[in-house]
C-alpha positions as semicolon CSV with decimal commas, in nm:
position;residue;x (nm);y (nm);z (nm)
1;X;16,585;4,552;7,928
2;X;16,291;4,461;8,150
3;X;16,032;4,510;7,845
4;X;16,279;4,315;7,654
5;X;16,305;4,026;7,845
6;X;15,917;4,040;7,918
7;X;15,841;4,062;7,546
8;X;16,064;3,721;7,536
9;X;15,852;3,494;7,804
10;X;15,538;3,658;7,622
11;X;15,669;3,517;7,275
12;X;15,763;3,252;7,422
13;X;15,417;3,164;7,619
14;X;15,236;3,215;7,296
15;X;15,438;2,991;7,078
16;X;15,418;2,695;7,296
17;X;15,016;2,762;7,346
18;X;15,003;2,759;7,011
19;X;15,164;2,431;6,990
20;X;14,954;2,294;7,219
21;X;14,616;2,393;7,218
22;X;14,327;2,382;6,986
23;X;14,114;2,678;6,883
24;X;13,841;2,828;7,064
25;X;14,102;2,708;7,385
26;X;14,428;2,884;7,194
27;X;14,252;3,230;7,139
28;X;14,066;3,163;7,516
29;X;14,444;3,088;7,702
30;X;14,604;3,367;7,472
31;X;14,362;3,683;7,552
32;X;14,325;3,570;7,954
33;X;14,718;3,443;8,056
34;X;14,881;3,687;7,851
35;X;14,639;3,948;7,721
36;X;14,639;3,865;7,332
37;X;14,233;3,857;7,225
38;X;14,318;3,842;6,860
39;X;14,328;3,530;6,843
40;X;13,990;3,470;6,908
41;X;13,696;3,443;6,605
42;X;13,399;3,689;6,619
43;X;13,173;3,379;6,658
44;X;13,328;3,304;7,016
45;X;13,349;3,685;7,070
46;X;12,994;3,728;7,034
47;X;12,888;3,413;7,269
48;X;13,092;3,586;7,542
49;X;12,942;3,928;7,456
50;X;12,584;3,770;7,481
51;X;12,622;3,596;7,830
52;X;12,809;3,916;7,960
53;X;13,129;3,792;7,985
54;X;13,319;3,887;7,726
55;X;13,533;4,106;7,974
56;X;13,710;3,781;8,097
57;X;13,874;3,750;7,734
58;X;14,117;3,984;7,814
59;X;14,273;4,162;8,127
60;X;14,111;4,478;8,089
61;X;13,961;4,677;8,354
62;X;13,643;4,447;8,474
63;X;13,894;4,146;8,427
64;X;14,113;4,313;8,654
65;X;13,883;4,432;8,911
66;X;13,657;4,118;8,930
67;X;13,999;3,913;8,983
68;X;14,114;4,159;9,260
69;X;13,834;4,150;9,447
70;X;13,781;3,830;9,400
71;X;14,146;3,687;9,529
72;X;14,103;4,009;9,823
73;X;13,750;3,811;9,946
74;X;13,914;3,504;9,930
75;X;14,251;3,626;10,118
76;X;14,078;3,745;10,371
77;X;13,821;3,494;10,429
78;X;14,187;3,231;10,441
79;X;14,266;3,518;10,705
80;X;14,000;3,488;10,914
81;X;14,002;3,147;10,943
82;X;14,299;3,046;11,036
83;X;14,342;2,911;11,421
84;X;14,259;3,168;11,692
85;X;14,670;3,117;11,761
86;X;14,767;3,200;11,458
87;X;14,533;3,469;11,315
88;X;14,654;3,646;11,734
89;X;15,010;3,624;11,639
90;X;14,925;3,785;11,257
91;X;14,689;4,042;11,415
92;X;15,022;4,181;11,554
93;X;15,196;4,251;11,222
94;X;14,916;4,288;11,011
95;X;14,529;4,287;11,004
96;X;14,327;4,015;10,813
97;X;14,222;4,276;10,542
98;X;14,578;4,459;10,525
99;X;14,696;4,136;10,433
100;X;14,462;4,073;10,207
101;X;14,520;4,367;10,020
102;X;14,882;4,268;9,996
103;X;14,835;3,936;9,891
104;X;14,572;4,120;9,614
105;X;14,850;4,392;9,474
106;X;15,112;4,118;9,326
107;X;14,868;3,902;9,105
108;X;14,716;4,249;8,941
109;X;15,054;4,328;8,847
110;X;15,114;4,024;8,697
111;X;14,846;4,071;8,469
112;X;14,939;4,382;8,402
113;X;15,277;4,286;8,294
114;X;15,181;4,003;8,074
115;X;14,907;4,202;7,913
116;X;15,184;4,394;7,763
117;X;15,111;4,692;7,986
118;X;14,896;4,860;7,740
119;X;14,737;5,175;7,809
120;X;14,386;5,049;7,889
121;X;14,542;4,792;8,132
122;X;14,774;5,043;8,311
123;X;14,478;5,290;8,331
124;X;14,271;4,985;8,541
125;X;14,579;4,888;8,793
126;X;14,597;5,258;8,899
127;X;14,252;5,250;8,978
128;X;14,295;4,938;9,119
129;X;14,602;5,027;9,310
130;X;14,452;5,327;9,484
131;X;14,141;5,190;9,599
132;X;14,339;4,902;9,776
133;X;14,562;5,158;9,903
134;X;14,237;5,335;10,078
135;X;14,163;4,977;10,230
136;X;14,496;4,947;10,384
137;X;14,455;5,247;10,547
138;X;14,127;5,218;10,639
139;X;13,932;5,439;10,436
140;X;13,693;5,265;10,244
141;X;13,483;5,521;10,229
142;X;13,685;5,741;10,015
143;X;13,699;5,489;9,756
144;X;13,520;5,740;9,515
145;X;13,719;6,045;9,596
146;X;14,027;5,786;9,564
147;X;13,879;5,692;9,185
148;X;13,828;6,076;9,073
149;X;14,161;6,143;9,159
150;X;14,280;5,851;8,932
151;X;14,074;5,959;8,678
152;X;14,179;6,323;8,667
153;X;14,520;6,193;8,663
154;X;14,492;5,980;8,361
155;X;14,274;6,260;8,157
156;X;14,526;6,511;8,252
157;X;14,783;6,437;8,018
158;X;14,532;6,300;7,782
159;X;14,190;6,440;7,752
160;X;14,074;6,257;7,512
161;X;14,098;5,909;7,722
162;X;13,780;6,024;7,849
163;X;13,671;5,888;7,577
164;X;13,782;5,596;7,531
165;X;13,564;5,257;7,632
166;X;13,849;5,072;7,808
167;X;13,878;5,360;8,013
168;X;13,480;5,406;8,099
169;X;13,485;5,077;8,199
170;X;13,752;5,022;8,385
171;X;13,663;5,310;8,572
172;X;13,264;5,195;8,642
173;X;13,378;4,901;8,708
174;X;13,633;4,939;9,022
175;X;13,392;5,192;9,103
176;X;13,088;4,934;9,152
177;X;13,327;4,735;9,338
178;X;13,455;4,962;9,580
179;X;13,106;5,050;9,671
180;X;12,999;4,732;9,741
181;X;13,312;4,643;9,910
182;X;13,210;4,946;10,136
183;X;12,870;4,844;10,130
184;X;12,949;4,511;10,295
185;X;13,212;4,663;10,529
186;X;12,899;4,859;10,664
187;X;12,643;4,594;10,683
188;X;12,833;4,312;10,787
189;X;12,868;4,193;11,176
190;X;13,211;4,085;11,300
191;X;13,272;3,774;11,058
192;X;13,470;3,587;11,305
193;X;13,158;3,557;11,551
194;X;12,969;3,381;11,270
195;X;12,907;3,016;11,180
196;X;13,103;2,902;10,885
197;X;12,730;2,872;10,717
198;X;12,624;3,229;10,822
199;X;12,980;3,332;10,685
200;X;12,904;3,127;10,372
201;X;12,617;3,326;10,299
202;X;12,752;3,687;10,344
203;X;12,990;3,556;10,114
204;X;12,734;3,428;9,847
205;X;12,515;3,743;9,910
206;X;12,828;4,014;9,866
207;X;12,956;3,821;9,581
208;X;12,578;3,820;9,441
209;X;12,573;4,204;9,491
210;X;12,914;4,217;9,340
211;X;12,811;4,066;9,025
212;X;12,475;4,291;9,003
213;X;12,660;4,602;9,069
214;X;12,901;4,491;8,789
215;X;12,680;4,417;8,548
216;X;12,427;4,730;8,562
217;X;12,724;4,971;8,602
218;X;12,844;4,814;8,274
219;X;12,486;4,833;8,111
220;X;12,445;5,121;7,974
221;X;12,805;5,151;7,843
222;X;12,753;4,856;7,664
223;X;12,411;4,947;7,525
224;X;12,568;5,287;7,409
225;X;12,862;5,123;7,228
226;X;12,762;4,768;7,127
227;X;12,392;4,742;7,125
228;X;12,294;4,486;7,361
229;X;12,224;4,442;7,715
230;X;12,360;4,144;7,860
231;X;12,095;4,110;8,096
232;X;12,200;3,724;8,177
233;X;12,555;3,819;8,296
234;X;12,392;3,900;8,644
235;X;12,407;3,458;8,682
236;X;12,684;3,366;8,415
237;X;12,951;3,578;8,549
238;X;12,834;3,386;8,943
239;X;12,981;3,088;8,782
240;X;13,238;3,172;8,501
241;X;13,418;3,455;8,697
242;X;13,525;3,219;8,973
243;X;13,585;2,950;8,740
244;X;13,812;3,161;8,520
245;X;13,978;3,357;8,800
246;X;13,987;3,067;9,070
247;X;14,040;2,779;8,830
248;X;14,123;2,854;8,468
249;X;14,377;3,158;8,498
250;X;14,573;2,989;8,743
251;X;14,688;2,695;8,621
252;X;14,733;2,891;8,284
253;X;14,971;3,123;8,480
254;X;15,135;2,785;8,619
255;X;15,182;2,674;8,310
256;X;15,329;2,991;8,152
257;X;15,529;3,015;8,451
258;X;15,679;2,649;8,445
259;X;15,722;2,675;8,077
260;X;15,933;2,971;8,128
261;X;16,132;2,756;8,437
262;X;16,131;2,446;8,204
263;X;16,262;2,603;7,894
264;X;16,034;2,376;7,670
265;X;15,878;2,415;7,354
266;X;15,559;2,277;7,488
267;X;15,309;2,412;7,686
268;X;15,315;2,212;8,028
269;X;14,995;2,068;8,184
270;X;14,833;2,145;7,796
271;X;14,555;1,855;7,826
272;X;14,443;2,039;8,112
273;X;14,451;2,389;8,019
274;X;14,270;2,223;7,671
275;X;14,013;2,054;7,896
276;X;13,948;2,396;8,158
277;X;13,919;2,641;7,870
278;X;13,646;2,378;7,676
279;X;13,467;2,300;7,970
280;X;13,427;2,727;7,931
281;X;13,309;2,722;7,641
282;X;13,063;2,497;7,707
283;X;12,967;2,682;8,019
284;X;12,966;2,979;7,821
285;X;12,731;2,859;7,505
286;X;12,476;2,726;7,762
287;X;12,446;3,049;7,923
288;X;12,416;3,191;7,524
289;X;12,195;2,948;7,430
290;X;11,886;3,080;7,696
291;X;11,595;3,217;7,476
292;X;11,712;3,638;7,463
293;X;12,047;3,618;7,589
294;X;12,155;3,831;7,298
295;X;11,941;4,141;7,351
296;X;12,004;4,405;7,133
297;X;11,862;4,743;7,198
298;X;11,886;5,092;7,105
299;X;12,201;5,319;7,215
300;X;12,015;5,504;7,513
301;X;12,106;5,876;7,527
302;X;12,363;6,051;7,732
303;X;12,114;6,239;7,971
304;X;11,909;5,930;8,075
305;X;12,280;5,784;8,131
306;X;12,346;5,976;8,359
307;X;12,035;5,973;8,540
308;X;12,042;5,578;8,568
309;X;12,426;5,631;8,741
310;X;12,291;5,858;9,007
311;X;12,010;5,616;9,093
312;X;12,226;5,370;9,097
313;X;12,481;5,527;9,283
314;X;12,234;5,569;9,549
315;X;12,120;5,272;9,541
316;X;12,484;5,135;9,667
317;X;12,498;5,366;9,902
318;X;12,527;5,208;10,268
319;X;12,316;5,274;10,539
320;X;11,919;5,240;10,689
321;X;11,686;5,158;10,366
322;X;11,471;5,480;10,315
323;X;11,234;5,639;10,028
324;X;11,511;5,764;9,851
325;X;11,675;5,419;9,816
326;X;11,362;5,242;9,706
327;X;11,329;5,508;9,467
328;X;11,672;5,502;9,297
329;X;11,569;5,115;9,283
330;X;11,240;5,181;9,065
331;X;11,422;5,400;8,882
332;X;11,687;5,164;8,787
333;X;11,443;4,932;8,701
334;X;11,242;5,144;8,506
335;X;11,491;5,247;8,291
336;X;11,650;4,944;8,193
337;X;11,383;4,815;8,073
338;X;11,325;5,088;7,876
339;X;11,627;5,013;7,724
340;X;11,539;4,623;7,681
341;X;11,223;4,758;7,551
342;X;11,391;4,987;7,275
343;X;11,048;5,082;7,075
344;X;11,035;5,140;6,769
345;X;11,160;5,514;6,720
346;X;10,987;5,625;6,424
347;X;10,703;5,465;6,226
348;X;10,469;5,832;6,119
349;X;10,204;5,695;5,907
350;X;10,165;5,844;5,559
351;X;10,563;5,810;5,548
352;X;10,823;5,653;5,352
353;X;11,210;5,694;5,485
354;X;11,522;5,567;5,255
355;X;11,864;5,585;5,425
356;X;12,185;5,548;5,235
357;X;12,413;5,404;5,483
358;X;12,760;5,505;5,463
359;X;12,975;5,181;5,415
360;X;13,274;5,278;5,279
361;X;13,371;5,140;4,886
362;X;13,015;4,933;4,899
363;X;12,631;4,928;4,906
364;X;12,357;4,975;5,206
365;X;12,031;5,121;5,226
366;X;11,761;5,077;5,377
367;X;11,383;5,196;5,350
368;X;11,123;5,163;5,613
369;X;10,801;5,247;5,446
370;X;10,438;5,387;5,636
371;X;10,304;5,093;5,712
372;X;10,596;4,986;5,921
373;X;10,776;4,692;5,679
374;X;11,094;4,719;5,587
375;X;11,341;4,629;5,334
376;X;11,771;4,675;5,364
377;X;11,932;4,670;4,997
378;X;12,253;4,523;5,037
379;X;12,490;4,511;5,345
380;X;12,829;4,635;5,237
381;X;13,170;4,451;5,270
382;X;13,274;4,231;5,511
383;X;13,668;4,171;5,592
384;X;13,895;4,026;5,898
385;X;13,891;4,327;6,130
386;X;13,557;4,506;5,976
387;X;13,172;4,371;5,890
388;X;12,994;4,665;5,766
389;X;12,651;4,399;5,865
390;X;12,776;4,393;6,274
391;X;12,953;4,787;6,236
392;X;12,713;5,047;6,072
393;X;12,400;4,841;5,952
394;X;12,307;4,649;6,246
395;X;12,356;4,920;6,501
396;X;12,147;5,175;6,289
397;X;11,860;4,915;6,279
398;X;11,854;4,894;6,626
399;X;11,867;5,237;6,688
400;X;11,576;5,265;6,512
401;X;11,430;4,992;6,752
402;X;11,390;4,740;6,431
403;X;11,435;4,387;6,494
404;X;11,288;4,250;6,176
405;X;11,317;4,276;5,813
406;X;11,090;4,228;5,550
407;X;11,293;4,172;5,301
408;X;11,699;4,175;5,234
409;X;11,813;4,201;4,856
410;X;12,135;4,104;4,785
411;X;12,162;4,320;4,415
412;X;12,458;4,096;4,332
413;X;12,697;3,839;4,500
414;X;13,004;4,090;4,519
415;X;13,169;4,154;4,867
416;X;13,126;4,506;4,888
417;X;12,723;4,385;4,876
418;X;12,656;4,119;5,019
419;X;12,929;4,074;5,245
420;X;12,819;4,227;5,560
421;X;12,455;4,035;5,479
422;X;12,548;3,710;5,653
423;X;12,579;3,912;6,005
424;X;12,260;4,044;5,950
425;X;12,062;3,695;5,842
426;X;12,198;3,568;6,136
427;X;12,089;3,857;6,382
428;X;11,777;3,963;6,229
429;X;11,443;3,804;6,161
430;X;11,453;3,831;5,809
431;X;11,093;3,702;5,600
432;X;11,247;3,700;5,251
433;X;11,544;3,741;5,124
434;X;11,611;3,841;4,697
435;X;11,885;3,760;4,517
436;X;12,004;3,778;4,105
437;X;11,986;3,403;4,061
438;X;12,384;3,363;4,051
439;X;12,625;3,243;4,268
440;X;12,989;3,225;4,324
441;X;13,241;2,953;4,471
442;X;13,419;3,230;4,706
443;X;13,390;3,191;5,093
444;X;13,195;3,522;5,132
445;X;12,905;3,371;4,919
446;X;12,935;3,045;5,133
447;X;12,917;3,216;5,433
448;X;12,595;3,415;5,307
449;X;12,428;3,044;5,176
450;X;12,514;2,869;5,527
451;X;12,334;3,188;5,695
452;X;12,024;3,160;5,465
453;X;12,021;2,773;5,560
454;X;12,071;2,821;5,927
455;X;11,812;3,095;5,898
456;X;11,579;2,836;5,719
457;X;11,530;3,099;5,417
458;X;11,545;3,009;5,093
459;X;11,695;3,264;4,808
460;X;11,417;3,446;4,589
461;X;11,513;3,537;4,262
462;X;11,440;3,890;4,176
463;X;11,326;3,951;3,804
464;X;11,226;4,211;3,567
465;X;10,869;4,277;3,634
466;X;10,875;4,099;3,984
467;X;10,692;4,357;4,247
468;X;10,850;4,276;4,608
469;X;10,621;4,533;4,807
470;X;10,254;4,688;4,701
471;X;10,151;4,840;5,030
472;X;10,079;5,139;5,210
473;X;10,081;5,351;4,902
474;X;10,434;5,261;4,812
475;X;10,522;4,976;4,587
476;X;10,897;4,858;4,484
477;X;10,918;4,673;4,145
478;X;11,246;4,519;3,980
479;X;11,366;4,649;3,649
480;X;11,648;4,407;3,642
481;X;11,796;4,124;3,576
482;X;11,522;4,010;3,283
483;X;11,342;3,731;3,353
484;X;11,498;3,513;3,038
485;X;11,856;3,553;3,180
486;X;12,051;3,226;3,294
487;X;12,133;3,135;3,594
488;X;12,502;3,046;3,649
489;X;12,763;2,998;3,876
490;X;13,081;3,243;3,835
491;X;13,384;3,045;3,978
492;X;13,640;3,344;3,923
493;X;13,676;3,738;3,990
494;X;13,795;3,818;3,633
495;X;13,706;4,120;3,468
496;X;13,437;3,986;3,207
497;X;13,293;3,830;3,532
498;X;13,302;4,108;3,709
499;X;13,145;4,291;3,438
500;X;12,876;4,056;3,368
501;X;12,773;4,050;3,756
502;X;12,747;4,448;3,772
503;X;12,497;4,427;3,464
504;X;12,303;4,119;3,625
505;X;12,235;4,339;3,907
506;X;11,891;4,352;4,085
507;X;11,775;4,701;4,010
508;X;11,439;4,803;4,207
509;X;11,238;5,128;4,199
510;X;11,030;5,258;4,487
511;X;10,684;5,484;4,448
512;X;10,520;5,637;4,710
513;X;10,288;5,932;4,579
514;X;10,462;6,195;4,463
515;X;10,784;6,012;4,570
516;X;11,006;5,799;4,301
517;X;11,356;5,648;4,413
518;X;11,579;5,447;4,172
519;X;11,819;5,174;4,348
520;X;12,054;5,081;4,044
521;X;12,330;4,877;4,206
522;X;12,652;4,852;3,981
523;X;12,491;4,800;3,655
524;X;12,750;4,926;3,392
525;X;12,647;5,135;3,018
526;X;12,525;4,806;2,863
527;X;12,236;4,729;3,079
528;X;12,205;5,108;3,177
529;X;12,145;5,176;2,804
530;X;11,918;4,860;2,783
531;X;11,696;4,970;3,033
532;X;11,630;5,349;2,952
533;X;11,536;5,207;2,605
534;X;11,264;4,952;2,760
535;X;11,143;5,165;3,051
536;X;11,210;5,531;2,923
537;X;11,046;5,780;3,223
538;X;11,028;5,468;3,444
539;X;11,395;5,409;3,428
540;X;11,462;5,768;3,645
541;X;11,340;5,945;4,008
542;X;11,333;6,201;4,184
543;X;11,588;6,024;4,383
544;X;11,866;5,818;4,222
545;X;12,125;5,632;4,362
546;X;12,437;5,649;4,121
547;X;12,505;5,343;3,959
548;X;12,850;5,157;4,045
549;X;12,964;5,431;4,327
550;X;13,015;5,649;4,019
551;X;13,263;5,442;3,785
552;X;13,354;5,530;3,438
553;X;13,213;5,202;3,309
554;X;12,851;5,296;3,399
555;X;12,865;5,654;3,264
556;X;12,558;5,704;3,001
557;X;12,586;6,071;2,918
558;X;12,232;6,040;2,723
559;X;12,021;5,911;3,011
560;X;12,186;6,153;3,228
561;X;12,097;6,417;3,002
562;X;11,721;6,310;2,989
563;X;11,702;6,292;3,394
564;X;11,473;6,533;3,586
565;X;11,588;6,404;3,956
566;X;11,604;6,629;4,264
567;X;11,886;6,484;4,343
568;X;12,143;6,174;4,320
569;X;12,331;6,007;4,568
570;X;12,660;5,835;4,529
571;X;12,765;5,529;4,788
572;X;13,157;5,536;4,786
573;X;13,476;5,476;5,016
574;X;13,703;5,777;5,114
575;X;14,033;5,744;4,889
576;X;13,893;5,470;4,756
577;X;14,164;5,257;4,513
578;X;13,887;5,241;4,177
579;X;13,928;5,671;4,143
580;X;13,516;5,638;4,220
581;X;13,314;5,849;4,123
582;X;13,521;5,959;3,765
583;X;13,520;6,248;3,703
584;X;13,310;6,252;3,422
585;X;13,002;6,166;3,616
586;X;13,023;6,414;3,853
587;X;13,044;6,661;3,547
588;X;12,773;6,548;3,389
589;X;12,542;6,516;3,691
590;X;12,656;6,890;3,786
591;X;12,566;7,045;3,401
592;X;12,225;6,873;3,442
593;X;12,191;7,073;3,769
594;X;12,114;6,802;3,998
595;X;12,275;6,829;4,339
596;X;12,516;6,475;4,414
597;X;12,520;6,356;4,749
598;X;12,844;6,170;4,834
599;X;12,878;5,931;5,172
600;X;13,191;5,952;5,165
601;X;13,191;6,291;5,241
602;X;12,824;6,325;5,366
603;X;12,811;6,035;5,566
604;X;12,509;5,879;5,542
605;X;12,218;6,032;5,379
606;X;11,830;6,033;5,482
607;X;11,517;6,113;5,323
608;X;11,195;6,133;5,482
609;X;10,846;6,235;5,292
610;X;10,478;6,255;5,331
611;X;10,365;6,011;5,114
612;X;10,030;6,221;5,052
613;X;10,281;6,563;4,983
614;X;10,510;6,646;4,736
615;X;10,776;6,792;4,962
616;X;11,073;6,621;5,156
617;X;11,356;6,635;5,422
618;X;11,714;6,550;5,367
619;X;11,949;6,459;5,711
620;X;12,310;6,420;5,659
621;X;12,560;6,256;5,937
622;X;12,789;6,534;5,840
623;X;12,561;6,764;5,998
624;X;12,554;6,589;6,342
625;X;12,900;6,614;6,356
626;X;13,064;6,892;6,575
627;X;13,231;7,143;6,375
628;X;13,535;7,280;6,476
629;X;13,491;7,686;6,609
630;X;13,727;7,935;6,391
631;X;13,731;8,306;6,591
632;X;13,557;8,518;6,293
633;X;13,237;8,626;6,255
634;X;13,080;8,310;6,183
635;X;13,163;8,181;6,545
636;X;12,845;8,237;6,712
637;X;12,664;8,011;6,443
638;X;12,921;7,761;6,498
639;X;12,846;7,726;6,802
640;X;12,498;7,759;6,841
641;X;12,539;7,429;6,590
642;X;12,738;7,256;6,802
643;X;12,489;7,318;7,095
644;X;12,228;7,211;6,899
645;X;12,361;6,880;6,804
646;X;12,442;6,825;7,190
647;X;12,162;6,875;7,288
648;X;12,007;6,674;7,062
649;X;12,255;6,388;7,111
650;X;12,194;6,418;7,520
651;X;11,789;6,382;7,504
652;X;11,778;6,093;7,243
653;X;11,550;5,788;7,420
């Protein structure tokens, strides 16, 4: 009955909000008052994420924390100052920072119920919960013991939250806050003896420390899962926390709440909750707009993790400032900016890399050749809830510590593509960008063109005989389209369309030394059969990559036959709804001998050679993945591979 009824006021909050306000307010009011984020576009998403303040979009565990400590600073400072009188007569109930803790507990739980009490949520009010339960009885300074036990009792019953990023923040979060709270507790002289200036600034420096502590405990999380250090949160979050949690949230929850009182169909006070969550946004894309703000980096590994959380843990430890301290202090520093630095990872001279990026039921690859330039083929799809560009492609380039590419070629304007490629225009310096001359009226292709113009690049059209790179002992010329062919504008996904696209697609091949690779996009039997007449030996590798994931309509059984490749690789999505590959191509493929590599059941696929040797490595994702250990004889290899890929994993820079 009680989830019933709350379900009912949350309904009811969100259809008068949406009745009222005006996107990016709507999706801003929706993900802070009541918990719903989904409402709010990946463009605003990613302004937040950039300034370091994305947590405030919803009440997850930072939210939570950052507005209980915030309203427990600000209850107690009301505390002390009230008039010697009164604050006597309350000393003899209850102390200034009991009652701030109590006056903390009831606006957490509100959150939490209007948030829907979701797991993640629940998971930060606990924490929450006990480490104001260790302030009211005056232990502070078992805040940490106080969070492991919170923690244990939330893994217990499900190991696997461990795991889970809601629950790694929440948890580093209340955890930087309770030790600065204890921090301060130790440092700070009897408040009441102080001037209301001198009081001021222990405020302003606690609350500085509070935001610092916030942010680096957050760091590497958020470098390990989203690629980016937020550096500038250390000042945005100063001013947009306590204009959120002091200013914004409240009069949204005053709203919600009269609305609920009222029994209207309109959000009450809406001009103003408009005007707060604006003036946010505003707030919010000046802090984005500073030169860097979105600083994308490699995912650091696990070991050095763990060695930045000690350092920093003893860095907020309270006390006399010793060698140890200043230590943990260079060390912090050190290391994150190693992580801002994020060098380039791998650039051997003398050779060439191609990686076939698993993208599901699309297209990515991308080669970075010796002399360090390097080109992505395609992006893969982009859709509502998934961009392959922001999922797989751009957090592989930046693992590899690349910020720019040479060139992008778009083989053909088809989501599954050149979807994701408008992501990575807009997040990458990109030199040139290649396309097949034709374009479409669908938004995916509009969103790609308003990226090129925003990114001041102009389309290049690739054409037979057109060589995009001759350096470094590697060149990569186009086969396809042919120079002669039309350009046009396809209005409408039929199936001659579709068909004439896949044939019109930009087909490159790559040498370097001894090395061949064949990039063939979706071209279908037509232009396959075309091109193995005009080209003959040129029109194969020693590396191919299967033409239209493996579809029926571009099987050629007599070019197959007349291929001498080491192997083939075949982009496709798992239970995909096209039945790619057929299974005619993998027949034919497998009676010619050569071994197919699949991503959808590989993962991606890498290939590193010496461009001066005739020899080559192959990495698979599948490989890095931990296998599961069956009791047999084959047990102790199992495991030795899963230690292995630990290992591995834990001393990646």
């Amino acid at each position: 009955m009680l989830w019933r009824t709350i379900d009912g006021w949350r309904d009811r909050i969100r259809e008068a909000a949406q009745a009222s306000l005006a996107d990016p307010a709507l999706g801003i009011y929706l993900g802070m008052v009541i918990g719903e984020p989904d409402y709010l576009g990946a463009d605003v998403r990613d302004r937040f994420m950039s300034t370091g303040t994305v947590h405030i979009l919803s009440i997850s565990g930072s939210h939570l924390g950052l507005i209980a400590f915030s309203t427990f600073l600000l209850a107690k400072w009301v505390c002390r100052s009230l008039p010697a009188p009164w604050l006597l007569r309350l000393s003899r109930h209850v102390t200034p920072t009991r009652c701030a803790v109590i006056l903390t507990v009831a606006p957490v739980i509100i959150y939490t119920l209007l948030a829907g009490v979701q797991i993640a949520t629940v998971r930060s009010l606990i924490m929450i919960l006990l480490f104001l339960t260790t302030v009211w009885l005056g232990r502070p300074k078992h805040i940490v013991l106080a969070l492991a036990c919170a923690a244990w009792l939330l893994v217990l019953p499900d190991p696997n939250a461990l795991f889970d990023i809601s629950f790694q923040l929440s948890f580093l979060s209340v955890l930087a806050i309770g030790l600065v709270v204890r921090r301060s507790d130790h440092d700070e002289s009897d408040a009441t003896l102080l001037s209301w200036r001198a009081r001021a600034l222990v405020w302003g420096r606690d609350y500085l420390l509070l935001s610092a502590a916030v942010t680096l405990a957050t760091v590497p999380l958020v470098a390990y899962h989203f690629n980016q250090i937020s550096w500038v949160g250390i000042v945005s979050n100063l001013i947009i926390v306590p204009f959120a949690g002091f200013l914004l949230v409240p009069v949204g929850l005053l709203s919600a709440i009269w609305l609920l009182l009222s029994g209207g169909d309109v959000l009450p006070a809406a001009q103003v909750n408009q005007g707060l969550c604006d003036a946010l946004m505003k707030i919010v894309d000046a802090f984005a707009s500073i030169p860097g703000a979105e600083w994308h980096v490699a995912s650091p590994s696990i070991l050095v993790m763990i060695v930045f959380y000690l350092m920093l843990f003893r860095l907020l430890q309270p006390g006399d400032r010793t060698w140890g301290t200043r230590a943990a202090a260079v060390g912090v520093i050190v290391i994150v900016g190693w992580w801002a630095w994020s060098p380039r990872s791998w650039n051997a001279a003398d050779t060439v890399r191609v990686t076939f990026l698993d993208v599901g039921q699309g297209d990515a690859c991308v080669i970075e050749l010796p002399d360090g330039k390097t080109v992505l083929i395609d992006g893969g799809a982009a859709h509502d809830t998934l961009d392959m560009g922001r999922a797989v492609i751009g957090p592989y380039l930046w693992d590899q510590g690349i910020r720019r590419i040479d060139h992008v070629i778009g083989t053909h304007p088809q989501l599954d593509h050149i979807g994701g490629l408008p992501w990575i225009v807009r997040h990458f310096a990109v030199s040139h960008y290649w396309g097949n001359g034709m374009k479409r009226e669908e938004a995916f292709y509009r969103r790609l063109e308003d990226s090129l113009d925003r990114a001041h690049l102009t389309q290049e059209r690739a054409a037979e005989g057109a060589v995009m790179v001759d350096t470094g002992g590697c060149r990569l010329s186009v086969l396809n389209p042919p120079l002669e062919t039309e350009q046009v504008s396809l209005s409408t996904e039929t199936a001659h369309a579709g068909t004439r696209l896949n044939n019109q697609s930009v087909v490159t091949r790559l040498d370097c030394g001894a090395h061949s690779f064949l990039f063939t996009a979706d071209i279908e039997t037509e232009t396959i059969a075309r091109l193995h007449g005009t080209h003959g030996a040129a029109f194969t590798a020693r590396i191919i990559k299967v033409p239209h994931h493996g579809a029926r309509s571009s099987f050629d059984a007599a070019w197959i036959r007349e291929m001498i490749s080491d192997f083939a690789v075949i982009s496709v999505g798992r239970s995909n709804a096209y039945g790619h590959p057929a299974g005619a191509v993998l027949t034919a493929y497998a009676g010619q001998g050569i071994p197919l590599l699949r991503t959808d059941r590989d993962g991606a696929v890498q290939v590193s050679a010496n461009v001066s040797a005739k020899d080559f490595t192959i990495a698979l994702a599948r490989d890095a993945v931990l296998q599961p250990v069956m009791l047999g004889a084959g047990m102790r290899g199992q495991e030795a591979h899963n230690a292995r890929m630990l290992w591995s994993e834990w001393r990646r820079l």
